[in-house]
C-alpha positions in Angstrom: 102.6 3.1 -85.0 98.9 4.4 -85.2 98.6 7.2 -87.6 96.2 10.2 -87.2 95.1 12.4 -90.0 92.7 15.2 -89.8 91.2 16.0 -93.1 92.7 19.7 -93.4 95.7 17.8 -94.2 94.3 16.5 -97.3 94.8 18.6 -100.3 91.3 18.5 -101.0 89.1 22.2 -100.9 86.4 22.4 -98.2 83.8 23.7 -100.5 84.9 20.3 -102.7 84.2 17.6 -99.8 81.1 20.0 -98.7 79.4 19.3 -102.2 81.0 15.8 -102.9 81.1 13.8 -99.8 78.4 11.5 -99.0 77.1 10.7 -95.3 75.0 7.8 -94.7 74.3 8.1 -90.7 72.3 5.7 -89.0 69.4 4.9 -91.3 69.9 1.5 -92.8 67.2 -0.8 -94.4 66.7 -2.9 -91.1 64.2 -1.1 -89.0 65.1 0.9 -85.8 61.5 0.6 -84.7 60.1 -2.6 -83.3 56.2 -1.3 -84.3 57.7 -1.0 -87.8 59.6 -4.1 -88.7 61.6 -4.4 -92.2 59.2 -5.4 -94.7 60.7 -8.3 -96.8 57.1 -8.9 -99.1 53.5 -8.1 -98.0 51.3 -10.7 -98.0 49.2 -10.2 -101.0 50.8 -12.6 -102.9 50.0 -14.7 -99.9 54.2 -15.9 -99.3 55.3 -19.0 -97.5 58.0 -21.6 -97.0 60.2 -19.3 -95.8 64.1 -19.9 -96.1 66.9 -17.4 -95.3 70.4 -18.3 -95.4 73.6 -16.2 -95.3 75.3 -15.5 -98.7 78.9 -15.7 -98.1 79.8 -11.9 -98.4 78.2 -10.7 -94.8 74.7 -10.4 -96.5 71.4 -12.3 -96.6 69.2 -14.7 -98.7 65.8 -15.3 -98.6 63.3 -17.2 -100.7 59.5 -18.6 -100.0 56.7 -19.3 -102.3 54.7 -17.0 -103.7 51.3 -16.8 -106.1 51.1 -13.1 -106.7 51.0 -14.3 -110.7 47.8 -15.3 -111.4 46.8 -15.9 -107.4 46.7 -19.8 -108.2 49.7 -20.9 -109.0 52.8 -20.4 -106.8 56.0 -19.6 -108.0 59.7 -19.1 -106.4 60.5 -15.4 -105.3 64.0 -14.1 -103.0 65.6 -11.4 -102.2 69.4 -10.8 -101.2 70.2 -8.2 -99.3 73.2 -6.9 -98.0 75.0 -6.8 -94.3 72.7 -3.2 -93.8 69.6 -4.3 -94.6 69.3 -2.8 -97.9 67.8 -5.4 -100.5 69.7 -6.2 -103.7 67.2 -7.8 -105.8 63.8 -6.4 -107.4 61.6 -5.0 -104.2 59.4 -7.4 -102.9 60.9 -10.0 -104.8 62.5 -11.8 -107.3 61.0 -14.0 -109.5 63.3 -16.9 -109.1 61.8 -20.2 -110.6 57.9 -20.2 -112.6 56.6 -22.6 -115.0 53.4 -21.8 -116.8 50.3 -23.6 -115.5 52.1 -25.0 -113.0 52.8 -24.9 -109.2 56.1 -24.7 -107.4 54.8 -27.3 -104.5 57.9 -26.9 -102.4 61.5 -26.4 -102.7 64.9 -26.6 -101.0 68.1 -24.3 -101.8 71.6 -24.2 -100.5 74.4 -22.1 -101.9 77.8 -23.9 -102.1 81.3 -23.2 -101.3 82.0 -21.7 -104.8 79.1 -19.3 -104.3 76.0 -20.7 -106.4 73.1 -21.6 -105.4 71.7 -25.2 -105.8 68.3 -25.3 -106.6 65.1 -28.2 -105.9 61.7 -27.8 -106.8 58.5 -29.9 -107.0 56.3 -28.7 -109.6 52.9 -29.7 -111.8 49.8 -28.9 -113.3 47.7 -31.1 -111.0 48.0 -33.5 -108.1 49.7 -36.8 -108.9 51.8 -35.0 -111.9 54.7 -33.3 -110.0 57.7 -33.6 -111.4 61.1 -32.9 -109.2 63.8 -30.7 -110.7 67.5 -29.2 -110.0 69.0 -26.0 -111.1 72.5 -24.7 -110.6 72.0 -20.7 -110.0 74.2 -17.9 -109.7 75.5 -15.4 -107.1 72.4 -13.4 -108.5 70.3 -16.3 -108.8 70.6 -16.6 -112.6 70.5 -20.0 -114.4 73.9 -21.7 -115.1 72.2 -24.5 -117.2 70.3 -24.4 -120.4 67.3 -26.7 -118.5 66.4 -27.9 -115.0 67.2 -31.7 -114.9 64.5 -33.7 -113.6 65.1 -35.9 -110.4 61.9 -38.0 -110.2 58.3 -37.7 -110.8 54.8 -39.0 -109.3 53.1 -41.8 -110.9 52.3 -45.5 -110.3 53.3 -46.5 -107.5 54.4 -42.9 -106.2 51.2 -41.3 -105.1 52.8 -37.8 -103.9 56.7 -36.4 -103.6 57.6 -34.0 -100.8 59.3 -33.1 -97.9 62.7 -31.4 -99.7 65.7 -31.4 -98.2 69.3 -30.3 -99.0 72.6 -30.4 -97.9 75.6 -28.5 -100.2 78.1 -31.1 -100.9 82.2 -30.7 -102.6 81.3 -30.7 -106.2 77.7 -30.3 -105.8 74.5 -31.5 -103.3 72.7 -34.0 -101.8 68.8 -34.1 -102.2 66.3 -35.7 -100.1 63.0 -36.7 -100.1 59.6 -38.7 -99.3 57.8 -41.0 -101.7 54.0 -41.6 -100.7 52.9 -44.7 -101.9 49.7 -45.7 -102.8 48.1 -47.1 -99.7 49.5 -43.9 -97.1 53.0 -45.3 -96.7 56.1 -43.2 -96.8 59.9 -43.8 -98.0 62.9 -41.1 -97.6 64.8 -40.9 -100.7 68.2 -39.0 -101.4 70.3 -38.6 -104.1 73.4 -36.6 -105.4 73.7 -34.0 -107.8 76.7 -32.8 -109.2 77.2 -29.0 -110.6 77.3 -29.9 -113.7 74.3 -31.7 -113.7 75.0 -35.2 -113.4 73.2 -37.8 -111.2 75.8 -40.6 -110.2 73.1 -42.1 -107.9 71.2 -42.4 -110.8 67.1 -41.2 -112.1 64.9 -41.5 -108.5 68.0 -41.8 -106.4 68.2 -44.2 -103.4 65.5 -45.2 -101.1 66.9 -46.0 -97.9 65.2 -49.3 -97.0 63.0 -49.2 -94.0 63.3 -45.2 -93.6 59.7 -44.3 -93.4 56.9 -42.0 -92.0 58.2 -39.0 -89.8 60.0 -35.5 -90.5 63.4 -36.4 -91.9 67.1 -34.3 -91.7 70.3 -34.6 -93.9 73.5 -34.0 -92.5 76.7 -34.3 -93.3 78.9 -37.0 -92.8 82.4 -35.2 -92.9 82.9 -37.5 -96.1 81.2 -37.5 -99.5 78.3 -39.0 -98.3 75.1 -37.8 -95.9 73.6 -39.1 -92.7 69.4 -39.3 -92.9 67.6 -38.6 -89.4 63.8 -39.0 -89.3 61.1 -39.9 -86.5 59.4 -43.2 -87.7 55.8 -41.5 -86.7 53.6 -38.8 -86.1 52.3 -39.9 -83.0 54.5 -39.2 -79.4 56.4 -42.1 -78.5 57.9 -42.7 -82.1 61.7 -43.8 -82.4 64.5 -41.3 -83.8 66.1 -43.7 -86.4 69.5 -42.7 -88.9 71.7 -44.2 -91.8 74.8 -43.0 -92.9 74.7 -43.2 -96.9 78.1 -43.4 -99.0 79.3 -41.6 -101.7 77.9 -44.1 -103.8 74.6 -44.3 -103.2 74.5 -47.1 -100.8 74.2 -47.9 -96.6 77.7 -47.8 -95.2 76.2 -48.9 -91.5 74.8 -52.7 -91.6 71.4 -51.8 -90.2 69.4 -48.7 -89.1 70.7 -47.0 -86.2 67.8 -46.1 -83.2 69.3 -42.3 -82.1 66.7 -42.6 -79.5 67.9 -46.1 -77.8 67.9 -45.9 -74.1 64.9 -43.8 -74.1 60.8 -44.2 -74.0 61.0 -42.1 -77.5 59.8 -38.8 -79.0 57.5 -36.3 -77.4 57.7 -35.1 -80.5 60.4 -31.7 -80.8 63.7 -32.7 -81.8 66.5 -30.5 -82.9 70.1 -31.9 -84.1 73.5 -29.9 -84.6 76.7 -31.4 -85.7 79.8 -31.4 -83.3 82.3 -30.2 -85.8 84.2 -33.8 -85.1 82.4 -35.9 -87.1 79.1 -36.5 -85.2 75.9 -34.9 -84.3 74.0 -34.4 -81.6 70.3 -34.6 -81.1 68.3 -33.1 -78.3 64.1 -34.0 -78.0 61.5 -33.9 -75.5 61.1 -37.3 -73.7 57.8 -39.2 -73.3 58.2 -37.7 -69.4 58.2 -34.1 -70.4 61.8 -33.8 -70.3 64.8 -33.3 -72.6 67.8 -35.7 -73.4 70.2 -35.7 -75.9 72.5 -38.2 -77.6 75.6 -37.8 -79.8 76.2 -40.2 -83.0 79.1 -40.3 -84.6 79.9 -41.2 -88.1 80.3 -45.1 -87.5 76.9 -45.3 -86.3 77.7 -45.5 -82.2 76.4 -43.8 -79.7 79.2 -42.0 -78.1 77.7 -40.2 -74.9 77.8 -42.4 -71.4 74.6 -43.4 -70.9 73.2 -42.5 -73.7 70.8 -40.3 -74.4 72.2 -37.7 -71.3 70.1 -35.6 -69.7 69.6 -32.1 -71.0 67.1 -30.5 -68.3 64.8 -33.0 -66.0 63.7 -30.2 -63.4 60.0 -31.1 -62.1 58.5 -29.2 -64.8 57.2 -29.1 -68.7 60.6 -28.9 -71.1 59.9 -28.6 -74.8 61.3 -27.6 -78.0 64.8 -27.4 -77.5 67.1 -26.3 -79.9 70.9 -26.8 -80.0 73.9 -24.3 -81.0 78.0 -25.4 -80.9 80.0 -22.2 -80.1 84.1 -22.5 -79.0 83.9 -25.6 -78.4 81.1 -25.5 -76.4 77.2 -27.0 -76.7 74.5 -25.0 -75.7 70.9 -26.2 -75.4 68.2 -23.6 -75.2 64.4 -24.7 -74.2 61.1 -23.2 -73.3 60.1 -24.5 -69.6 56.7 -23.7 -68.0 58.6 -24.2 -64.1 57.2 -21.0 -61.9 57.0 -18.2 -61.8 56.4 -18.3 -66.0 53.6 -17.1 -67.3 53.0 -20.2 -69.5 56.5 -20.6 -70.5 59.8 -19.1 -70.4 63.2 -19.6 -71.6 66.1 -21.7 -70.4 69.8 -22.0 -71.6 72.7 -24.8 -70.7 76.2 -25.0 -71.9 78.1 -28.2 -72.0 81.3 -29.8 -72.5 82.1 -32.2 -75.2 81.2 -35.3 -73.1 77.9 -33.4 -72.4 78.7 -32.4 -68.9 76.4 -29.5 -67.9 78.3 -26.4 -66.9 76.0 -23.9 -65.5 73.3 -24.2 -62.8 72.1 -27.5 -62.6 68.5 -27.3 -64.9 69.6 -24.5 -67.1 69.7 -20.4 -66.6 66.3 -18.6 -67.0 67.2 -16.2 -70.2 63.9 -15.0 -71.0 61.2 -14.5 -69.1 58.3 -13.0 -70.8 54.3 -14.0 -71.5 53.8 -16.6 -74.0 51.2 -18.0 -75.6 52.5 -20.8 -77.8 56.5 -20.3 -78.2 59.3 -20.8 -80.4 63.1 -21.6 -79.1 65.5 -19.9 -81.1 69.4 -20.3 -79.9 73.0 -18.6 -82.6 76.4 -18.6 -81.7 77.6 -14.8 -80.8 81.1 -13.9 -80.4 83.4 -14.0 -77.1 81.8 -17.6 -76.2 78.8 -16.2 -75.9 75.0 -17.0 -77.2 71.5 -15.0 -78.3 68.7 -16.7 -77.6 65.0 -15.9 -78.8 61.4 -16.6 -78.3 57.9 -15.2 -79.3 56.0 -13.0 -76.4 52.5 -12.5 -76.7 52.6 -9.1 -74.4 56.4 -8.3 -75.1 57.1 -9.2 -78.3 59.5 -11.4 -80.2 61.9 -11.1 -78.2 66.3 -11.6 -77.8 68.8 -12.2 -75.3 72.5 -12.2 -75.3 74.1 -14.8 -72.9 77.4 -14.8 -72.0 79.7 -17.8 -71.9 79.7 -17.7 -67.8 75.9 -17.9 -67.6 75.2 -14.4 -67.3 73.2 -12.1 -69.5 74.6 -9.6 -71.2 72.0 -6.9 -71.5 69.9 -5.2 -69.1 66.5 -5.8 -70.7 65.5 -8.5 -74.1 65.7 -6.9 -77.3 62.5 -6.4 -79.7 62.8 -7.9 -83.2 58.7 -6.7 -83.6 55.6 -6.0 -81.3 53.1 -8.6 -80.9 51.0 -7.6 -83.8 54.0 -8.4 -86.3 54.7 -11.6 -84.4 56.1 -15.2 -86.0 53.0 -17.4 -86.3 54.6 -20.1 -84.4 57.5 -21.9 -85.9 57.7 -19.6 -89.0 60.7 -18.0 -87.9 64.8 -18.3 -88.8 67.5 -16.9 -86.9 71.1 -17.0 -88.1 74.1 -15.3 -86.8 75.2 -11.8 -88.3 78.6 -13.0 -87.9 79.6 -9.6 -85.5 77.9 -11.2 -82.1 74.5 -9.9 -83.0 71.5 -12.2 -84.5 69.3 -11.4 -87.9 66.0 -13.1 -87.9 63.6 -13.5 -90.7 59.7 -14.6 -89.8 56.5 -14.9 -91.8 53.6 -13.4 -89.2 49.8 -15.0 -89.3 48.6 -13.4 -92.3 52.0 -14.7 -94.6 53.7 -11.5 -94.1 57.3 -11.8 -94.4 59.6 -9.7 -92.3 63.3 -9.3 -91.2 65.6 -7.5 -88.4 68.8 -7.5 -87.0 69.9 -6.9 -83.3 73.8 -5.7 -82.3 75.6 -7.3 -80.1 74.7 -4.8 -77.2 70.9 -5.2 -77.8 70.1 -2.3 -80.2 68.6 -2.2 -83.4 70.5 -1.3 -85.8 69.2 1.9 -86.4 68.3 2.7 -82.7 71.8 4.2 -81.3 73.0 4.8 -84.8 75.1 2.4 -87.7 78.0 2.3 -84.9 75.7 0.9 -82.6 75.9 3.8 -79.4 76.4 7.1 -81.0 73.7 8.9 -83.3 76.7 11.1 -84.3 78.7 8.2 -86.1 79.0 8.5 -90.1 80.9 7.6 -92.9 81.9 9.9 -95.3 83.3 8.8 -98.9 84.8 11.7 -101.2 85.4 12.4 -103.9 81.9 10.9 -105.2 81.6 9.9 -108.2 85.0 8.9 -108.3 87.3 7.9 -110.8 90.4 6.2 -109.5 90.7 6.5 -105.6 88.5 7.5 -102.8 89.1 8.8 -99.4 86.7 7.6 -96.8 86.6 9.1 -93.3 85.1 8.7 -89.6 85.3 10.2 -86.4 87.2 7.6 -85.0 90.1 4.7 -85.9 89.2 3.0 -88.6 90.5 -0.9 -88.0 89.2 -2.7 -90.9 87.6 -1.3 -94.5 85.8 -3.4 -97.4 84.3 -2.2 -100.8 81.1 -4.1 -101.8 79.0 -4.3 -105.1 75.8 -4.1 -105.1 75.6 -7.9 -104.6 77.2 -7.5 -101.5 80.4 -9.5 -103.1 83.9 -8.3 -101.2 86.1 -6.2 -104.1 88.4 -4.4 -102.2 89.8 -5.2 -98.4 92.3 -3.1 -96.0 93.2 -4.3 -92.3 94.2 -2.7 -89.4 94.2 0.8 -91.1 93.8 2.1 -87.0 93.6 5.9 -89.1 90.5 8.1 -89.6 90.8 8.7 -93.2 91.7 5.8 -95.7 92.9 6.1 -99.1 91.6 3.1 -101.5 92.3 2.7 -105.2 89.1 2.1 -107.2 90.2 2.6 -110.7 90.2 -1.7 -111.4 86.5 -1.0 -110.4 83.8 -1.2 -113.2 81.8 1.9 -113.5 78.7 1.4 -110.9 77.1 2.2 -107.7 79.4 0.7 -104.6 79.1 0.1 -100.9 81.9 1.1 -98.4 82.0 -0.9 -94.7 83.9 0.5 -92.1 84.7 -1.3 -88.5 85.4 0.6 -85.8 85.7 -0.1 -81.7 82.4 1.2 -81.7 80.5 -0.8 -84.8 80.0 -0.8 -88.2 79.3 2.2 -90.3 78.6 2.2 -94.3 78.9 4.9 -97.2 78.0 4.7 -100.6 79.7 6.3 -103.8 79.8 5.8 -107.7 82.7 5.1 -109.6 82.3 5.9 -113.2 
């Protein structure tokens, strides 16, 4: 039975609530403006290597390099902020890893099912003297260990380290990497570390024999081990070539395994997902302009009939297609320079599991805008539906909502920015805000870094207000500061309520409430600044309050 309470039946004074409630309507820290886009760090410290991950708790990470120090060296900064936008950590940054006279060449993080953060860095004085390190990090991004441990370094007959990867792993991570040799020749490497520091693949890890030259991926294997993925050249026409590796450090398949059999090889884009049964699935552009995709399962066979299937062979351009698994459900999204785009616009195609298209045979047209140079970007969104993205040169980087059926779901794209802020090419990350909308992070031409968030219906978030289609929408929290329990109240049912630190960590939780005013204990609460989250049928609204 659905409970209604008006707040004259509270026995609370109106001249109390007037001074002590606190109303946070529909200005958040994302930006409601497209010409204004959230600034994540400005680009005197000239910031790059972007990565932005979600933290667990309905917030954000995001960490890049940075050399605002000394303007030499660069060091690791990141910022966490929460599921409005507002940042957590030190404003413009946190100063994450730095060691003196040294520079933080590149990096790889992942945060793992307990919550920490595993850390790997390169790092040296001077070319040829990097050294490779781990770090077990907090929530906060604190260190859990008295020292980094080192990995492995450069020196005879390593010329250069690089190329980080990282997958989180039960108990800890798995860590890959390239060796150039003296002489220009490359070698992927992995190896495990455990969370408390231990390297039971031992110093330098494994180098998986023959695995050489191209961009490399982990993923996982659905076991204790990791399958490696990498292109065995630079040049189109080069193979797509993988090796499952055990928990102990060794091949489990007898011999390389060509992903790319049946085919005239890599035009070079490639993107792979896994299929949530124990495989993944890699899509690229073939030598013919066109994309196929094959699905390898953990025994090292290709499993689609033929193999690679087409994705999209339409008489046209295809390129850079990215993948996304949703309900079952694979979705490929591509840019495609068929008429009438101006240069190139954007297609989507669902499949089944046997990769049987489902839609219009060559894909649905999602976005259609002018391009220049673009950038596929494809997340899951709720009710079986997708959000697609790409850059526009005239419009804007730009959204789209596709529904499960093939349709879209809004009347126009959505702005992230205006062409001036745009992502300089691939520098751009998209993740799912877990709600059916999409949060994107980008670094623009000048190493600006930037984020926003689009609803579900298209909106920035601050656009039609924090309830996403009514300006009038608020949360109010009373009494505030509070000592043992609060009251928070909205103009509509309340179905669902959480109490959030400052970390954007989940304290307190309450379900199907379906009232307007909700009574929470807060007294096991530490004295402290505190974030309220309200669901509604219309959004998401958020209030702040004390507790001392």
């Amino acid at each position: 039975m659905r409970r209604h309470i008006q707040l004259s039946d509270l026995a609370i004074p109106v001249a109390v609530i007037s001074l002590l409630a606190l109303t946070l309507s529909c200005k958040a820290q994302w930006s409601s403006d497209p010409a204004n886009p959230m600034v994540l760090c400005a680009a005197t410290g000239t910031p790059e290597n972007l990565v932005a991950f979600g933290d667990g708790n309905g917030g954000y990470y995001a960490f890049w390099r940075d050399r605002r120090t000394d303007g030499t060296n660069y060091d690791m900064y990141g910022q966490r902020l929460d599921e409005a936008g507002y940042p957590l950590w030190t404003a413009g940054g946190k100063l994450i890893h730095h060691e003196d006279s040294c520079t933080v060449g590149n990096f790889a993080i992942s945060r793992l099912a307990d919550g920490n953060l595993m850390l790997a860095t390169i790092a040296g004085p001077s070319l040829f003297a990097d050294t490779m390190k781990a770090m077990l990090l907090d929530a906060d991004a604190a260190p859990l260990w008295p020292n980094a441990v080192n990995i492995t370094k450069e020196g005879s007959p390593i010329l250069g380290i690089g190329e980080l990867a990282m997958i989180p792993k039960s108990g800890g991570a798995i860590i890959g990497w390239y060796d150039t040799y003296f002489g220009g020749s490359n070698g992927v490497n992995v190896t495990r570390i455990e969370n408390d520091g231990t390297q039971p693949w031992g110093m330098d890890g494994y180098a998986i024999p023959y695995a050489a030259y191209g961009p490399f991926e982990l993923h996982d294997d659905y076991g204790q081990g990791v399958i490696v993925q990498w292109r065995t050249g630079n040049g189109s026409g080069a193979a797509l070539m993988a090796m499952r590796v055990d928990s102990s450090g060794t091949n489990v398949w007898p011999a390389n395994v060509q992903t790319s059999a049946g085919n005239d090889g890599l035009n070079y884009a490639f993107h792979t997902v896994q299929d949530g049964l124990g495989a993944q699935i890699t899509a690229w552009r073939s030598m013919l302009g066109h994309l196929v995709m094959a699905r390898l399962d953990t025994s090292g066979a290709l499993t689609f009939n033929p193999s690679p299937l087409v994705v999209c062979d339409y008489a046209s351009s295809q390129d850079k297609p990215k993948l996304v698994r949703n309900g079952g459900a694979l979705y490929a999204a591509w840019v495609d320079n068929r008429p009438p785009a101006s240069n190139a616009d954007l297609y989507v195609q669902k499949f089944n599991a046997n990769g049987a298209p489902l839609w219009a045979a060559d894909g649905v047209p999602a976005l259609q805008l002018n391009t220049y140079i673009p950038t596929t970007g494809i997340v899951a969104s709720d009710s079986g539906a997708v959000i697609v993205t790409m850059d526009g040169n005239v419009d804007g980087y730009s959204a789209m909502r596709v529904r499960g059926n093939g349709t879209l779901a809004w009347n126009a794209p959505a702005q992230f920015c205006l062409p001036g802020f745009n992502p300089f090419y691939e520098r751009q990350i998209q993740l799912a805000d877990g709600e059916g909308g999409v949060v994107s992070f980008w670094s623009n031409s000048i190493g600006e870094l930037y984020g926003a968030r689009i609803y579900r219906n298209g909106q920035l978030v601050s656009s039609v207000g924090v309830a996403e289609n009514s300006r009038n929408h608020a949360l109010t929290v009373f009494p505030n500061p509070a000592s043992d329990r609060i009251t928070i109240s909205a103009d509509e049912e309340i179905l669902s309520i959480r109490v959030l630190d400052m970390q954007g960590r989940t304290l307190l939780q309450q379900a199907e409430t379906l009232i307007r005013n909700v009574q929470l204990d807060v007294s096991s609460l530490a004295p402290g600044t505190y974030m309220a989250v309200a669901h509604t049928q219309s959004g998401r609204l958020t209030g702040r309050f004390e507790k001392r």
